[in-house]
C-alpha positions in Angstrom: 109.9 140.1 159.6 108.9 137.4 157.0 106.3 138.9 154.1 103.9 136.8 152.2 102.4 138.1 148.5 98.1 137.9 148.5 95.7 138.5 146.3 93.1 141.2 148.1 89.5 140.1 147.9 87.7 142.7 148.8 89.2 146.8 149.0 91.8 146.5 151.5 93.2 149.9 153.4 97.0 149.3 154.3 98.9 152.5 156.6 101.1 154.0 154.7 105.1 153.8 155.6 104.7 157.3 157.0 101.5 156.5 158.8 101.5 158.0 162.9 98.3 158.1 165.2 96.9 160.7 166.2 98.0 162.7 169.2 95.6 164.5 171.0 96.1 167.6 173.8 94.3 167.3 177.2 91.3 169.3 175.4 90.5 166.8 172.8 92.0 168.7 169.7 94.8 166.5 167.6 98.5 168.2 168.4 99.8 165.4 165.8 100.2 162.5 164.0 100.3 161.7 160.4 96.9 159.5 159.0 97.4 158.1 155.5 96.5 155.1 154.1 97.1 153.1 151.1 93.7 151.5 149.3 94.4 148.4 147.2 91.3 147.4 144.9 90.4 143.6 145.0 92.5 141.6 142.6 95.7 143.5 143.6 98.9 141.7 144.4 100.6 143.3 147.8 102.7 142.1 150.4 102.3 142.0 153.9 103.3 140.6 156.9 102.7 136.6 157.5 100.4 136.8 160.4 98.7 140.0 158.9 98.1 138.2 155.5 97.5 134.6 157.4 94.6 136.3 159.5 93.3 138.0 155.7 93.8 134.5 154.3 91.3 132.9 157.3 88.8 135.4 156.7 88.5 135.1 153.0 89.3 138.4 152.6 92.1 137.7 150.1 94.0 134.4 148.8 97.7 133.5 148.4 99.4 134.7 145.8 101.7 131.9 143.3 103.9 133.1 140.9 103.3 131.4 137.7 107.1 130.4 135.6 107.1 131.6 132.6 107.2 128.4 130.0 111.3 127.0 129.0 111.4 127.5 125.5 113.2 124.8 123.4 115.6 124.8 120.8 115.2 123.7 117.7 116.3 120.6 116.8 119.3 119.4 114.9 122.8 120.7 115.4 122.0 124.6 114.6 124.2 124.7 111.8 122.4 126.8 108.2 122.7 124.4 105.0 
């Protein structure tokens, strides 16, 4: 499963790794199921999958995210000998 890093846009509600629907018996009352979601605020870095963040990326509802390097720092120069 390939992942892509966004930038969320707007509040974004992601299920959480131990997320399960609901289960309901025959008389309408849940029997099961685990609901929790994770809420990322706009500006937050996440990963998700491609087409998920793709279809979020069409929408405008976040932006792809592009790690920045960090700038080389150079040596002095001469032969880095004291005198």
């Amino acid at each position: 499963m390939a992942t892509k890093k966004i930038v969320a846009g707007a509040t974004l509600h992601v299920p959480h790794k131990d997320f399960k629907p609901y289960d309901f018996d025959t008389m309408g009352n849940r029997s099961g199921g685990n609901y929790k979601i994770v809420e990322f605020a706009p500006g937050d870095v996440l990963d998700l999958d491609a087409d998920e963040a793709d279809a979020l990326i069409a929408l405008g509802r976040a932006t792809l995210f592009e790690e920045k390097k960090a700038p080389e720092i150079q040596a002095p120069a001469g032969d880095g000998k004291a005198k």
